[in-house]
N, C-alpha and C positions, 0 to 999 in steps of 0.2 A: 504493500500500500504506500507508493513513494512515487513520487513524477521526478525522473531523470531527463537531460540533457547527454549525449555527448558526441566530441567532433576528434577530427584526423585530419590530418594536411601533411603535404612533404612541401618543405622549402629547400632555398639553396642557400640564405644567407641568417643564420641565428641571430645575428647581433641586427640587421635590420629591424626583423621580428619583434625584438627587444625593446628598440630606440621608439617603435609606434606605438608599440604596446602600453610602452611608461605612459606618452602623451597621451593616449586615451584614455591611462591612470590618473593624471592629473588635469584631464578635461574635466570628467565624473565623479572627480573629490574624493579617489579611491586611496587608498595605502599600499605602497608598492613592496612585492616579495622577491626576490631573486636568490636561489642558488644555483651550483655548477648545472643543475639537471632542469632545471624550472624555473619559467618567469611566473607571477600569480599575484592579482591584485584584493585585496581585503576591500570589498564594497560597502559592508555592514554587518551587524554581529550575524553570525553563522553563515555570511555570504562571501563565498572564498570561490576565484576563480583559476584556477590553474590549467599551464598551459607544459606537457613534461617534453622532453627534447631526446631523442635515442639516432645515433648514426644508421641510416639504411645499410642493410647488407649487401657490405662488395663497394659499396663508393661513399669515401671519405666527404665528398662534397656535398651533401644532400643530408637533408637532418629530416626525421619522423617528429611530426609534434602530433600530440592526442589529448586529451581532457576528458574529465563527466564533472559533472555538477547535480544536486538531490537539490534542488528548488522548492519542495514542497514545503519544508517548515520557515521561507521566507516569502513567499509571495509571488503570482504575477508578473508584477512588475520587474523584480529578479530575474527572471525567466525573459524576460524581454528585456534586459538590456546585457542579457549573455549574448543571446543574438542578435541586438544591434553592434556590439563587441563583434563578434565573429564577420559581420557583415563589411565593418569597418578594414578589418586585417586584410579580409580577401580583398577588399580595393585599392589601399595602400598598401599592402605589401604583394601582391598581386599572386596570390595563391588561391587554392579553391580549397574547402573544407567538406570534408564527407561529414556530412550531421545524423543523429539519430535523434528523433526527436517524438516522443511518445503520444505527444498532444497534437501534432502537426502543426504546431506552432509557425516551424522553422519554413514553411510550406504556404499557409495561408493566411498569416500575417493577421489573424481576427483576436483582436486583443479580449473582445466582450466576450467571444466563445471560450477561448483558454479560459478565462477566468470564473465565466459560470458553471463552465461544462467539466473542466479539469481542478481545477482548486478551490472550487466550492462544493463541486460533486466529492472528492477526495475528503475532505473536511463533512462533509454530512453522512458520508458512508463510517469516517472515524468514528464520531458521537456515536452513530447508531451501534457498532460493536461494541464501544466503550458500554454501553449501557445494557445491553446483553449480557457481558462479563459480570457487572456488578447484578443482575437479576436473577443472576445464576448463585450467587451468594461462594463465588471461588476466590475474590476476590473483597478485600477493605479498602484498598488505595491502592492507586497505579500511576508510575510515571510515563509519560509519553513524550515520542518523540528528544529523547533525553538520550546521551551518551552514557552506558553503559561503565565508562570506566572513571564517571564523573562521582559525585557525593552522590547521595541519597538525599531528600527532607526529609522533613518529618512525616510521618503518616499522619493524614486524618483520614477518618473513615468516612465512605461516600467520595471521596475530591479526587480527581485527575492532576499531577502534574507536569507541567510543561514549561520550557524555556521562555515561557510568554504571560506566567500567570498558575495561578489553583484556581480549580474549578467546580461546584458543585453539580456533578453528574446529573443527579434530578434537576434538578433546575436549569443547567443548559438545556437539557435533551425536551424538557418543557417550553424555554425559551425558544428552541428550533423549529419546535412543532408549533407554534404561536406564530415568530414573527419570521421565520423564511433564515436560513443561513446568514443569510450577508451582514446584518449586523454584527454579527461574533465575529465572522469573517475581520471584519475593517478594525475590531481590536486584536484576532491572534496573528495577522501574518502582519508582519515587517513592513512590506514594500507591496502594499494591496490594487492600484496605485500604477497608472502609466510614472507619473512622477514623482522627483523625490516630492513629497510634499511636507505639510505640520503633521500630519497623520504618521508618516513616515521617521522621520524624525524624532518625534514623543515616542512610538513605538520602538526604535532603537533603543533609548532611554530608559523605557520600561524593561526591555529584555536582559539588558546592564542588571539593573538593579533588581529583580527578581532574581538571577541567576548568578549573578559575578561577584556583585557587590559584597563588601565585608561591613557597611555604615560604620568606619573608624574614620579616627583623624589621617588627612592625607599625609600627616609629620610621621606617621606610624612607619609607613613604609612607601617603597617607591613603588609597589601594585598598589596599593591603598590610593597615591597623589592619579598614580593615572587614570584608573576606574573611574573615582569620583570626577575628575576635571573631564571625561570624556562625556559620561551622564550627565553634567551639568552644561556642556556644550552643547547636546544632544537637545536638553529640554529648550533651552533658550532660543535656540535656532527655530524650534516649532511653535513658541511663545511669540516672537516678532513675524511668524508667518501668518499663524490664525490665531487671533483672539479671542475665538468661539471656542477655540478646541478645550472638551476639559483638560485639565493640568495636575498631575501631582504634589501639591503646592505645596505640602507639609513637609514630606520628603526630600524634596528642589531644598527647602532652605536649608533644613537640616543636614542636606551635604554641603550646600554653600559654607555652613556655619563648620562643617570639618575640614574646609580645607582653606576656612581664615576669609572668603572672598564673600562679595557686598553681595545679597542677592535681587534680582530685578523685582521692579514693582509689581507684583502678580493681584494684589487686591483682587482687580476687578475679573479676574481668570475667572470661568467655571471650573469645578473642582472635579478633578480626577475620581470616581470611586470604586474603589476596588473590595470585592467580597471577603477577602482576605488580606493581612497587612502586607504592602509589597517588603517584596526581601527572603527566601529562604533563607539567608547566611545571617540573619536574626534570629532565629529559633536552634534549636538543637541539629545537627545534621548527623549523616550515616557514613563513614566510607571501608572499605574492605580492604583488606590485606593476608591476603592468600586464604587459611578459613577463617578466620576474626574479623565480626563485624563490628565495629566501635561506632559508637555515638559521641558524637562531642558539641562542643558549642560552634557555630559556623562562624565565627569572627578568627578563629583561631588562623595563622599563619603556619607554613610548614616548610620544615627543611631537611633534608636528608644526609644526616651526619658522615664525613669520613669512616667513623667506626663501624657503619652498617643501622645505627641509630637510626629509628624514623621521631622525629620533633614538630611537634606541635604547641604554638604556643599564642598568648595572647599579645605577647610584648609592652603590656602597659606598666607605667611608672612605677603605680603603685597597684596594689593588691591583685599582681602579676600573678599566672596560671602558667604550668607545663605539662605538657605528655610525653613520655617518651617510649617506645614501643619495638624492640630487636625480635625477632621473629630467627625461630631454630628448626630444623628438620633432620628427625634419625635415618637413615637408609635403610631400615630395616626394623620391624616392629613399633609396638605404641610408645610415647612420649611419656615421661615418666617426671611428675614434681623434684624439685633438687632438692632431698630428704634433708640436706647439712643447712637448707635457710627455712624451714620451717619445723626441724626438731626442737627447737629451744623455744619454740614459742605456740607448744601447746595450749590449747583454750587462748591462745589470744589471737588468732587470725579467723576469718570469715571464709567459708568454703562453703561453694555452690554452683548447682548446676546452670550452664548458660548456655542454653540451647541444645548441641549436638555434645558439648565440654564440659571441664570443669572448672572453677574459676576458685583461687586459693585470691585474700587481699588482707594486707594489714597495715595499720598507722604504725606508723613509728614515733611519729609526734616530732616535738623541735629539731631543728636539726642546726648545726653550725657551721659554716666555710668562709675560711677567711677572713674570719670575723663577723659575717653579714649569716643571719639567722632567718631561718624557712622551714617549713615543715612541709613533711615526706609521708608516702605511703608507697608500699610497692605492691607488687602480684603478680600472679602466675597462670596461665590458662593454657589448659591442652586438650587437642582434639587429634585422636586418632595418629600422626608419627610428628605432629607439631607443637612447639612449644613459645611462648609468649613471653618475653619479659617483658612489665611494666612498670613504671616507673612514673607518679605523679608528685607536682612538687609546688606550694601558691606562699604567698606571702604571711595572708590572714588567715587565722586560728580557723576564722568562722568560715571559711574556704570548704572543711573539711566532711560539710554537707553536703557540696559540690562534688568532691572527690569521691563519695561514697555511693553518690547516683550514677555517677563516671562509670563506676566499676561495676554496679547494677544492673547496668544497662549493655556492656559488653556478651556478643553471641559469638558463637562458633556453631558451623556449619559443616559435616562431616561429607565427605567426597565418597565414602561408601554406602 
């Protein structure tokens, strides 16, 4: 259930290729990618175009270029300026392009039918399974359209997520059969849209901030400064286009105010409303690490230590939080607790089952380094021939309700 794009060409000059390519990069206000194999412009979030480059067999002079692109979780409009893109190369660089094109877009040039017929027939056929799944009761919550190797949100039960928003299943699937696709349409896709428009724009915006955003100060970190200054370009740009349009107004300032800059006069905006608060990376999130599922708070930052250490942290001043998480595998048979760190501390650690595993955890209470004093808790959790060190560590005493939900909430998930 996905509408693709993809094309082929042979040229004879790569760097021509290249040099046209940028300029129609920076005609359409795109963000240019270049490595030794591929040129590819960054059009808008999830809107990636690439173009990869392979020498024809038997002659040095001649280069393979090819591409695809999944247009469906961007819009329309995406899908139409892949192919005014393609249509441009063939003219100036004077190449022809084999396209496969599933909508016949590339063919018949009907913007109103791609868009009713393909991306809103796509999008009402979704819902409709979406709501099958949950009537079948196999299902509490589902992400959609979402990368697999991303975080998780939080579950609510009934809601769909997506890079665009949470959704309440009944109530869309209500909404659809009421007022006709297209309404929801013109909030989930991106680029719904011959042009870029304020629609376009505030939805860029919105997909930032539901999906990427961490709502910290931009002093915090340099993904912190760019996110936020991108969503606040994002919004402003669609503010000075339509004044009609609703606006996330709360949110707008509330980044404004983390990254120290003046926010516009929004007063008189209609007000953006969202059924749920934007922002996954405000609530608790999920992500995996081989069978260990953890839960954490979605602000957290992550870095992956020299020593094999996976770190996650908040980075703040004060009443700072860490995780930190080394992950072990036997080659043979099950994982076994390391009996020398929890023989001496009978009756004083917490063991429980967590999911497919087991989960051992205990406070240690203050701890001292350096002079600078924190408190610690560590733990252990195995499934099947893996083993889990963990390691948590915050400022404040009263943190320690936190670190215990932490550990609560960790699953394993057993591969047999």
């Amino acid at each position: 259930m996905s509408i693709y794009i993809s094309y082929e060409a042979v040229t004879n000059n790569k760097e021509i290729f290249g040099q046209v390519l940028h300029q129609i990069c920076n005609k359409i206000e795109a963000e240019w990618i270049e490595d030794e194999d591929y040129y590819g412009i960054h059009v808008c979030p999830l809107g990636d175009i690439f173009f990869e480059f392979g020498k024809e067999d038997g002659d040095n002079q001649r280069w393979h270029v090819s591409g695809e692109c999944q247009t469906n979780l961007i819009g329309p409009g995406f899908h139409k300026c892949i192919v005014d893109i393609l249509d441009e190369l063939q003219e100036k660089v004077g190449i022809v392009f084999q396209v496969s094109d599933e909508t016949n877009y590339y063919e018949d040039r009907d913007f109103q039918r791609l868009k009713s017929e393909n991306f809103y027939g796509w999008l009402k056929s979704l819902i409709t399974v979406l709501d099958d799944k949950y009537k079948s009761g196999e299902y509490v919550a589902l992400c959609v359209c979402w990368d697999i190797d991303n975080y998780q949100p939080e579950e609510i039960a009934g809601t769909i997520v997506t890079p665009f928003g949470r959704y309440d299943i009944t109530s869309l699937n209500i909404q659809v059969k009421s007022k006709g696709i297209e309404e929801f349409a013109r909030e989930f896709f991106i680029w719904n849209d011959i042009c870029k428009d304020a629609k376009f724009y505030r939805n860029c915006g919105l997909k930032l901030m539901w999906e990427d955003c961490y709502f910290m100060s931009g002093a915090r970190s340099d993904e912190d400064n760019r996110i936020n200054t991108k969503i606040i370009s994002y919004l402003e740009r669609a503010a000075v286009l339509d004044k009609t349009l609703p606006f996330p107004k709360e949110d707008y300032v509330f980044l404004c105010n983390l990254n120290d800059k003046k926010p516009m006069d929004i007063t008189q905006y209609p007000n953006y409303n969202s059924e749920y608060p934007i922002g996954f990376r405000k609530d608790w999130i999920r992500i995996t690490m081989g069978k260990l599922s953890i839960s954490m708070p979605g602000n957290f930052l992550y870095e992956y230590g020299d020593d094999g250490d996976n770190l996650w942290y908040d980075n703040n001043e004060k009443n700072w939080k860490n995780i930190r998480i080394t992950g072990l595998s036997r080659k043979s048979g099950n994982a076994e607790f390391r009996d020398q760190e929890w023989e001496t501390l009978q009756g004083k650690f917490v063991e429980l089952t967590c999911g497919d595993g087991t989960l051992r955890y205990h406070f240690q209470g203050e701890t001292e380094e350096n002079g600078y004093a924190y408190y610690f808790a560590s733990g252990e959790a195995i499934c099947d021939n893996s083993l889990y060190l963990i390691s948590v560590c915050y400022e404040n005493e009263k943190d320690s309700i936190w670190a215990k939900e932490f550990f609560e909430r960790l699953r394993c998930r057993s591969n047999q």
